[in-house]
N, CA, C and O atoms as CSV, one atom per row, in Angstrom:
chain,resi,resn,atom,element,x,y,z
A,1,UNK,N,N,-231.657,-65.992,80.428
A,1,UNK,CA,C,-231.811,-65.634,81.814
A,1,UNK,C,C,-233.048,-64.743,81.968
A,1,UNK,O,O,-233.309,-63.807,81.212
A,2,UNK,N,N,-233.818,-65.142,83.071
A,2,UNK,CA,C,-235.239,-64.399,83.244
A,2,UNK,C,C,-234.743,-62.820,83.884
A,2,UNK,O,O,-234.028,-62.899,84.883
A,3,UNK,N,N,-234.956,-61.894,83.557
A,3,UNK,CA,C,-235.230,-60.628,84.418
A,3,UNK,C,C,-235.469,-60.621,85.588
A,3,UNK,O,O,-236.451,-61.237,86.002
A,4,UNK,N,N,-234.904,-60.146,86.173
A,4,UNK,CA,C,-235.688,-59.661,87.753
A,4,UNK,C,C,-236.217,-58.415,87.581
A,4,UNK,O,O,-235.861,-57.605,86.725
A,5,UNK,N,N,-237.518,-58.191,88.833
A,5,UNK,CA,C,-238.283,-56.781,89.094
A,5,UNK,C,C,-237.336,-56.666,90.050
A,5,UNK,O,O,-236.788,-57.552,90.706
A,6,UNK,N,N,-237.147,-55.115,90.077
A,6,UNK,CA,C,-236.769,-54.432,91.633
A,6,UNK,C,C,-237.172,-54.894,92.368
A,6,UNK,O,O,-236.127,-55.371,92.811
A,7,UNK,N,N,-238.156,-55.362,93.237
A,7,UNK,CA,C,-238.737,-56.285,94.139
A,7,UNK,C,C,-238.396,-56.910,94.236
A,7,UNK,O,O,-237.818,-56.981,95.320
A,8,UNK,N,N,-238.265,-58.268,93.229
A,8,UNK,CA,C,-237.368,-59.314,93.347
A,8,UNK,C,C,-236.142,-59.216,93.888
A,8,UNK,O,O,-235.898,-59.836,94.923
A,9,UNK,N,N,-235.187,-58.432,93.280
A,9,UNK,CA,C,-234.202,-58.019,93.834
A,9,UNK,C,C,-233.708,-57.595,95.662
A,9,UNK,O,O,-232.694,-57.741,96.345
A,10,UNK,N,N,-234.984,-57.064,95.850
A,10,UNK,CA,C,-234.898,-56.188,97.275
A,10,UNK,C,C,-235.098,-57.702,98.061
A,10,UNK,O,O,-234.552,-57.813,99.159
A,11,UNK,N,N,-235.791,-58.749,97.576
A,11,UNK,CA,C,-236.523,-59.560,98.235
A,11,UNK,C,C,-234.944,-60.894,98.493
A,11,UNK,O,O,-234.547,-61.600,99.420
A,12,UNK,N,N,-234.596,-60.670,97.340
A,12,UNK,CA,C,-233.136,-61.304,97.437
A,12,UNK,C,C,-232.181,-60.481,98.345
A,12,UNK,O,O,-231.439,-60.993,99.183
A,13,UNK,N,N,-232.250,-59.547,98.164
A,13,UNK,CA,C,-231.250,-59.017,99.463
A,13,UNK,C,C,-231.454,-59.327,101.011
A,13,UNK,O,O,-230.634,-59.647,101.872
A,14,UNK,N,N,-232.822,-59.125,101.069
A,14,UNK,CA,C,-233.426,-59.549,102.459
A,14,UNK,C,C,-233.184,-60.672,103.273
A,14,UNK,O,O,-232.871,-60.769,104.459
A,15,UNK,N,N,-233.537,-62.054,101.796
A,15,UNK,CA,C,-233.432,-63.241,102.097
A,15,UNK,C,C,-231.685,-63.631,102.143
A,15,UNK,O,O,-231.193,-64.723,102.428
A,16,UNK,N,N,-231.245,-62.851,101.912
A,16,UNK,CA,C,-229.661,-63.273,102.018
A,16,UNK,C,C,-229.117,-62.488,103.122
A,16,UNK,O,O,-227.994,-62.908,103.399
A,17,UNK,N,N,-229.378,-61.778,103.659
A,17,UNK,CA,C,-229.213,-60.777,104.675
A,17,UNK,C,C,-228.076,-59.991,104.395
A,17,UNK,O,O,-227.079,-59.902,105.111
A,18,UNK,N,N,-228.309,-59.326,103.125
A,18,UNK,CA,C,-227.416,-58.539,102.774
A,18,UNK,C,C,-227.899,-57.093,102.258
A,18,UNK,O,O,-228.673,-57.080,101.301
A,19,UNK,N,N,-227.447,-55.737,102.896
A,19,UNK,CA,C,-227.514,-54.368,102.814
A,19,UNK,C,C,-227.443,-54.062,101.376
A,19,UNK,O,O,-226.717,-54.680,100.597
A,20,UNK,N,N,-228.327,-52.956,101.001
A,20,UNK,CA,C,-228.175,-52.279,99.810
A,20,UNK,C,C,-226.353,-51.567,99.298
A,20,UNK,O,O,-225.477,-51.604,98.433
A,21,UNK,N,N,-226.675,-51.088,100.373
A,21,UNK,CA,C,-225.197,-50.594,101.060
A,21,UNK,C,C,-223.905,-51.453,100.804
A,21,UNK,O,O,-223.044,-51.265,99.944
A,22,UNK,N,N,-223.960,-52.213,101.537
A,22,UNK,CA,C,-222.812,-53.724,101.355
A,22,UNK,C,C,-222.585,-53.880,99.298
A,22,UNK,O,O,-221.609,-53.581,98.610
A,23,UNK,N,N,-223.589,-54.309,98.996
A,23,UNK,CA,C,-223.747,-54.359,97.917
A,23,UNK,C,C,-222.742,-53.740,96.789
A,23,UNK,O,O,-221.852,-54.035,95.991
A,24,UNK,N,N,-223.584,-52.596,97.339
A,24,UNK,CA,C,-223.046,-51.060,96.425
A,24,UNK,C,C,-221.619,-51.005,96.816
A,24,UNK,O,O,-221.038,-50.808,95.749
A,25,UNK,N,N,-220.756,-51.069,97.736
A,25,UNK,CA,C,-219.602,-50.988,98.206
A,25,UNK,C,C,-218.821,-52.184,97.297
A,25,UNK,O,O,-217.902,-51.919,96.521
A,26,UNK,N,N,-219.212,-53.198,97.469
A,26,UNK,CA,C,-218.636,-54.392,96.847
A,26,UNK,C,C,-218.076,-54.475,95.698
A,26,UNK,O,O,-217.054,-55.035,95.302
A,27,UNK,N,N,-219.620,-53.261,94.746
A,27,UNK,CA,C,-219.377,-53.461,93.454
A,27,UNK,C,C,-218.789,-52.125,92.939
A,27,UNK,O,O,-219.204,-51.828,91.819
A,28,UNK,N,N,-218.059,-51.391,93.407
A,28,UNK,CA,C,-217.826,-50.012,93.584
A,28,UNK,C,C,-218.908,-49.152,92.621
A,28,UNK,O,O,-218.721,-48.519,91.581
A,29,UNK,N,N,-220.293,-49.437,93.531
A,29,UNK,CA,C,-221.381,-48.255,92.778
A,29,UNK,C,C,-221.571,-47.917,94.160
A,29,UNK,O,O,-221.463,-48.586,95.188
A,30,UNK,N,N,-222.109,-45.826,93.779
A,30,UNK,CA,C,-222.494,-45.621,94.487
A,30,UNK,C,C,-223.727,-45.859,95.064
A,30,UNK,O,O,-224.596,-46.196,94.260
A,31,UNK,N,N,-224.113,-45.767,96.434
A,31,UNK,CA,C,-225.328,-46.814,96.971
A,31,UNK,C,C,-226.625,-45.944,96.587
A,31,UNK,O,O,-227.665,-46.519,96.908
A,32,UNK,N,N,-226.814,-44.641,95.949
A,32,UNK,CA,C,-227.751,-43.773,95.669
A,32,UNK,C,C,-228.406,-44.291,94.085
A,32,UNK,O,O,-229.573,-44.192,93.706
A,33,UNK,N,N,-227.322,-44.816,93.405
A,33,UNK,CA,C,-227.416,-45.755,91.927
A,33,UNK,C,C,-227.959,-46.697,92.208
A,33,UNK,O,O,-228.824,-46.917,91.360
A,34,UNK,N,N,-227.939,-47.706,93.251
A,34,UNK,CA,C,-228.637,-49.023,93.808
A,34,UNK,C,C,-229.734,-48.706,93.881
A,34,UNK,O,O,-230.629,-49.244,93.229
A,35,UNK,N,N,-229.973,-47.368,95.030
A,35,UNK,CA,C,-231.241,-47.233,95.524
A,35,UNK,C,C,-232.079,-46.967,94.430
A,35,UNK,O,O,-233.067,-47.661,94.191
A,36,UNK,N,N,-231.607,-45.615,93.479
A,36,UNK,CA,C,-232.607,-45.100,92.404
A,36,UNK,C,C,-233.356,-46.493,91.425
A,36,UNK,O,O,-234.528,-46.786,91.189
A,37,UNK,N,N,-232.219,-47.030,91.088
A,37,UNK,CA,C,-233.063,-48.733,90.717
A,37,UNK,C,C,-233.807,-48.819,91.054
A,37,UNK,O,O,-234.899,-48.427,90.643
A,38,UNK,N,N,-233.493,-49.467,92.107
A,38,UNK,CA,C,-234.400,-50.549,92.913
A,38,UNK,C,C,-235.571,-49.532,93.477
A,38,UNK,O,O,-236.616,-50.145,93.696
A,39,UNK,N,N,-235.640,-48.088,93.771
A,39,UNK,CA,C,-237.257,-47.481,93.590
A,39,UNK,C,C,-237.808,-47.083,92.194
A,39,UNK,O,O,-238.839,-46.425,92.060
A,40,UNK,N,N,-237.057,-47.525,91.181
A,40,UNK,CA,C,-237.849,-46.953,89.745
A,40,UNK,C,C,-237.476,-45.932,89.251
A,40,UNK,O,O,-237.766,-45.705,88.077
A,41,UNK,N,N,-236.626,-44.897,90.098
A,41,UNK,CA,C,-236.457,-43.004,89.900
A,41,UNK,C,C,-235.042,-43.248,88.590
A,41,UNK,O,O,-234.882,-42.169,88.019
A,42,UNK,N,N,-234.061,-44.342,88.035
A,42,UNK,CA,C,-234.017,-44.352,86.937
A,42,UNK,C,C,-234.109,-45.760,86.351
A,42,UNK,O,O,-234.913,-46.560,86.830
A,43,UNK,N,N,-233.131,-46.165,85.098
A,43,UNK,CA,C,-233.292,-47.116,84.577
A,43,UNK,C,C,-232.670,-47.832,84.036
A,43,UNK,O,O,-233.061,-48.591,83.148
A,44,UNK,N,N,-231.345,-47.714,84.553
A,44,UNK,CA,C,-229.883,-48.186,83.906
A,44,UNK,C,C,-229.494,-47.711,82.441
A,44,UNK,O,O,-228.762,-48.506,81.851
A,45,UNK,N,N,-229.694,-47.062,82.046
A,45,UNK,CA,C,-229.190,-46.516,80.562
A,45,UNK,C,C,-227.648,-46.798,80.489
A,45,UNK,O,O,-226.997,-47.496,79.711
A,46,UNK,N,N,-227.342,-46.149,81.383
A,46,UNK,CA,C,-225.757,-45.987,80.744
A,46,UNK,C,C,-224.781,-45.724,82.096
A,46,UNK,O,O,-225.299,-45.282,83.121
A,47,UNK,N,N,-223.310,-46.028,82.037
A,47,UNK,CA,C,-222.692,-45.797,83.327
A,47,UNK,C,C,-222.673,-46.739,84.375
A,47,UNK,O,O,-222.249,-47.886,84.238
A,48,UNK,N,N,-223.178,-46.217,85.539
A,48,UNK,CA,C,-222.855,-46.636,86.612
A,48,UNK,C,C,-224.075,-47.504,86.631
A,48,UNK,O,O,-224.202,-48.728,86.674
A,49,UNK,N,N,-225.034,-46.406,86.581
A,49,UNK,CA,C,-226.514,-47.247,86.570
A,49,UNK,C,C,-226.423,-48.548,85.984
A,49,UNK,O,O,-226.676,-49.646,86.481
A,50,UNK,N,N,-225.985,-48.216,84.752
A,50,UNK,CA,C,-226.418,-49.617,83.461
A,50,UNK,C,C,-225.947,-50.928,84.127
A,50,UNK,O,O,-226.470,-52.042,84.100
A,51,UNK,N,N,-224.566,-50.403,84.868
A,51,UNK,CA,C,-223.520,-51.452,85.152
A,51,UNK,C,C,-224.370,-52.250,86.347
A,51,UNK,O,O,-224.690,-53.438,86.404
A,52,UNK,N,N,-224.567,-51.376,87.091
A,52,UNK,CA,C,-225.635,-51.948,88.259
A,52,UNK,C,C,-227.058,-52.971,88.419
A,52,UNK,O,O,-227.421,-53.831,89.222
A,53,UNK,N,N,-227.691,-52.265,87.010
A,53,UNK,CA,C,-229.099,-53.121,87.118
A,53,UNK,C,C,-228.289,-54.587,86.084
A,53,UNK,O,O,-228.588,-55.779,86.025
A,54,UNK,N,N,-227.513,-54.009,85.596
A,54,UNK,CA,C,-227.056,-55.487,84.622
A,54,UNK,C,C,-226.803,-56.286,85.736
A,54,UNK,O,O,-227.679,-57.145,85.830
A,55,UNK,N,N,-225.815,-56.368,86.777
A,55,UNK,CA,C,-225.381,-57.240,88.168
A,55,UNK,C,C,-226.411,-57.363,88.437
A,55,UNK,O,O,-226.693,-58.538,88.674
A,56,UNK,N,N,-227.219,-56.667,88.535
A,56,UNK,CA,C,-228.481,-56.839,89.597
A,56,UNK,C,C,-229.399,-58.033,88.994
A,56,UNK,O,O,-229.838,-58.973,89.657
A,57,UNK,N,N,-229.646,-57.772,87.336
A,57,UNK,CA,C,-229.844,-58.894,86.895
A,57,UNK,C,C,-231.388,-58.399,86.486
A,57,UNK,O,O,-232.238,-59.226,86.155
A,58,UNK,N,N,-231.615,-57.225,86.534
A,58,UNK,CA,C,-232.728,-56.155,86.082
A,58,UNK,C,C,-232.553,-55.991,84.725
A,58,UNK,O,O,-233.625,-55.699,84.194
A,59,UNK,N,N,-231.419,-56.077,83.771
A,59,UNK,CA,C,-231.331,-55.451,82.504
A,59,UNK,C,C,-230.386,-56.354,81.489
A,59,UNK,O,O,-229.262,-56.156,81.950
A,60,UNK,N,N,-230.284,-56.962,80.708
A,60,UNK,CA,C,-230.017,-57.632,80.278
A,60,UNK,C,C,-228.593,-56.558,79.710
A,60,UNK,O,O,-228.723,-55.339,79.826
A,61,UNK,N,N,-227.823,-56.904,79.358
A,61,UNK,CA,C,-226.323,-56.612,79.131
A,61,UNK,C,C,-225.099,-57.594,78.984
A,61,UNK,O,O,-225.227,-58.786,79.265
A,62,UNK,N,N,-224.015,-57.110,78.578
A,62,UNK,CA,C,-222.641,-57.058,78.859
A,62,UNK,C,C,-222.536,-57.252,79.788
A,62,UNK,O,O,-222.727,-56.236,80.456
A,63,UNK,N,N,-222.140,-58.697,80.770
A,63,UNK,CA,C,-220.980,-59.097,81.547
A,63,UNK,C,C,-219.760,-58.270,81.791
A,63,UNK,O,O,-219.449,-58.048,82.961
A,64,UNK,N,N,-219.155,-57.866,80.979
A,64,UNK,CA,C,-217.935,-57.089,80.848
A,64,UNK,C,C,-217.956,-55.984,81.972
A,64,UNK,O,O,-217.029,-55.743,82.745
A,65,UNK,N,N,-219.241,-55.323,81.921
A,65,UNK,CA,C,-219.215,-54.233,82.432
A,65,UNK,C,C,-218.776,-54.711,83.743
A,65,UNK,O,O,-218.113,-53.843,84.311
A,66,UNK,N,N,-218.890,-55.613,84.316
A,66,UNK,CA,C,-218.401,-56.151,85.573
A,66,UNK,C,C,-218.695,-57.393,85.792
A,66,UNK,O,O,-219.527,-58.103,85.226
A,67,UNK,N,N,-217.744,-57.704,86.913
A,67,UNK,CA,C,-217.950,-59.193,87.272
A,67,UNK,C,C,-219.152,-59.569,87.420
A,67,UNK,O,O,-220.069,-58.792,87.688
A,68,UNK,N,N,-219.331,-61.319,87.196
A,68,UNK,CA,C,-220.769,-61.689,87.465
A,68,UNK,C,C,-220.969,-60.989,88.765
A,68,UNK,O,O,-220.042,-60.396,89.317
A,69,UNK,N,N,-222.373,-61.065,89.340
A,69,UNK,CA,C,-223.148,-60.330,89.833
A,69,UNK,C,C,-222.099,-60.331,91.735
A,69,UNK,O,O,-221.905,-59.331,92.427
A,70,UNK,N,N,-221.655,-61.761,92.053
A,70,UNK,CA,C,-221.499,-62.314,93.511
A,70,UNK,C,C,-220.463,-62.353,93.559
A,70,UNK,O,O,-219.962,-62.147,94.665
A,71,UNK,N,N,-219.460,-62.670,92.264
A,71,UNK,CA,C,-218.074,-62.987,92.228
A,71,UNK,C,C,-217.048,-62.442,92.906
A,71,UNK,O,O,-216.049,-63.016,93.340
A,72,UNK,N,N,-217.442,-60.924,93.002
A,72,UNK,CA,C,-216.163,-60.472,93.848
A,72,UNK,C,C,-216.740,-59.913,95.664
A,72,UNK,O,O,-216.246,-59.155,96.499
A,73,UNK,N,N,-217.977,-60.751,95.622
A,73,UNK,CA,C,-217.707,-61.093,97.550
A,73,UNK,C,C,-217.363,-62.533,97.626
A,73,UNK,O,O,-216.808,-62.889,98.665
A,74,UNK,N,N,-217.581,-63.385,96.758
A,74,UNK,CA,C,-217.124,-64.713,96.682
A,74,UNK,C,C,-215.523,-65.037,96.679
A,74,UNK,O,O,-214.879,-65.927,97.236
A,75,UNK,N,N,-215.120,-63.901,95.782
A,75,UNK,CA,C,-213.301,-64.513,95.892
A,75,UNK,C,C,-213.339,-65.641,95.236
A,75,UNK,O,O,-212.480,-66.444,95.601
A,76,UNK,N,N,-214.333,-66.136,94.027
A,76,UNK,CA,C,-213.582,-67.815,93.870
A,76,UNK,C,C,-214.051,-68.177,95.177
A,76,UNK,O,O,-214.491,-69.228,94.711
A,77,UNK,N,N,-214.342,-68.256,96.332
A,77,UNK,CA,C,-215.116,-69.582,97.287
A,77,UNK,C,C,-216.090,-69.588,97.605
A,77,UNK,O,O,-216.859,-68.710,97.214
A,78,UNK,N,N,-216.483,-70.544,98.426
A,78,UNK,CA,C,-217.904,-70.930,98.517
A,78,UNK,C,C,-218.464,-69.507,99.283
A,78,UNK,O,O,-219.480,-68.902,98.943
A,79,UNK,N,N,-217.587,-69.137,100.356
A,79,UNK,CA,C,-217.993,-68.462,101.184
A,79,UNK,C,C,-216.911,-67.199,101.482
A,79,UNK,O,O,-215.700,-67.402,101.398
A,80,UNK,N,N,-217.615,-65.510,101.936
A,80,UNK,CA,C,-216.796,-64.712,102.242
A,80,UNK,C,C,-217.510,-63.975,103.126
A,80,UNK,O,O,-218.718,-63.760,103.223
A,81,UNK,N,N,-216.254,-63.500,103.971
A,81,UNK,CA,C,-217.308,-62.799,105.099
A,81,UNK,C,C,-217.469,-61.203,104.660
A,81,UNK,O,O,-216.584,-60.927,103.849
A,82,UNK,N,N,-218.159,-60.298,104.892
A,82,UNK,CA,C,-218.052,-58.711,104.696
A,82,UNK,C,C,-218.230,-58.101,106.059
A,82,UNK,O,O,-218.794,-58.416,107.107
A,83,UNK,N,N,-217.494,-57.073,105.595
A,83,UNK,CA,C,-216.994,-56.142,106.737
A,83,UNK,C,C,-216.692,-56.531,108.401
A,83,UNK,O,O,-216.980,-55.829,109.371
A,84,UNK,N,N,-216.052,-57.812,108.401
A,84,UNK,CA,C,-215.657,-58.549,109.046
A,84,UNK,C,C,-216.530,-58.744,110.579
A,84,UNK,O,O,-216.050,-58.834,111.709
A,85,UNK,N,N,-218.240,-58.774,110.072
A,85,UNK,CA,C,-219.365,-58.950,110.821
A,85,UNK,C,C,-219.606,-60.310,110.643
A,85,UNK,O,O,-220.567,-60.822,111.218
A,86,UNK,N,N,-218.897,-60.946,109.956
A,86,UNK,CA,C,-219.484,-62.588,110.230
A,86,UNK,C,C,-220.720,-62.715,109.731
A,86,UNK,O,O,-221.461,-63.562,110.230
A,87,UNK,N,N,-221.275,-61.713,108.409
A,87,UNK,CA,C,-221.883,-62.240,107.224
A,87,UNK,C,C,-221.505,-63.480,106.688
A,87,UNK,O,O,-220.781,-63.196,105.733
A,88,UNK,N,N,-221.596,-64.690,106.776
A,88,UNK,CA,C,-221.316,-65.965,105.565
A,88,UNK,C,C,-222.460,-65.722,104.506
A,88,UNK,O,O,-223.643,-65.532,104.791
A,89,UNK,N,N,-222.001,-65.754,103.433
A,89,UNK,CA,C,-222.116,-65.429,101.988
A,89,UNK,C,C,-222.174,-66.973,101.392
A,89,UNK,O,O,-221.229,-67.324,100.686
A,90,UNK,N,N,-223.224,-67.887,101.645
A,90,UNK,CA,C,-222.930,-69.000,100.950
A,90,UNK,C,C,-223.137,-69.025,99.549
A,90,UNK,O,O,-224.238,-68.696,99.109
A,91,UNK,N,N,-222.281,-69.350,98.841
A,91,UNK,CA,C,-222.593,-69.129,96.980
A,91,UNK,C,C,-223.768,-68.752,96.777
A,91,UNK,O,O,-224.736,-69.504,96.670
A,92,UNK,N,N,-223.783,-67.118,96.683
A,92,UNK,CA,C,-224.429,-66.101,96.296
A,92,UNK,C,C,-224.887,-65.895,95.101
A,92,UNK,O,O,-224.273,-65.001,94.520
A,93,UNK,N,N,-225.844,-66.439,94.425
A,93,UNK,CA,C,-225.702,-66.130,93.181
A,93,UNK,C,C,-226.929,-65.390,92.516
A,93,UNK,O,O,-227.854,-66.188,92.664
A,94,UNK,N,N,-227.306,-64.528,92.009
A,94,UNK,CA,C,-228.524,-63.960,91.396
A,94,UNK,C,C,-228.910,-64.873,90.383
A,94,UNK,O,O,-229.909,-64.650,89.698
């Protein structure tokens, strides 16, 4: 699997129309761990971080640490809505 840059990443959120925020909630990280990523200020070492850029798909890792990256706004289906704004989430996948 290729790496993503933070950029990449931000650029995937955009194009999916999905919040840093949303994100971070989903995957129970806090959204200040998302952000520090995705501006460079750390680097996933360990924890919360690590767990984060691994989903994110920034750092190569352990699966374990959490579900694939989409899986749990997906539910197993094609599609899920968040925060019951009528986001459709079509198979999300990093």
């Amino acid at each position: 699997m290729k790496l993503k840059t933070p950029d990449e990443v931000k650029e995937m959120f955009y194009k999916k129309g999905i919040s840093l925020t949303e994100w971070a909630r989903t995957h129970d990280i806090p959204r200040h761990v998302v952000s520090d990523l995705l501006r460079g200020k750390c680097i996933g070492r360990r924890g919360q971080s690590h767990k984060a850029a691994v989903l994110l798909g920034i750092k190569d890792g352990n699966e374990a640490d959490g579900l694939n990256s989409w899986q749990k706004l997906n539910n197993g289906t094609d599609t899920h809505t968040i925060s019951g704004r009528g986001n459709s989430l079509d198979k999300i996948k990093f």
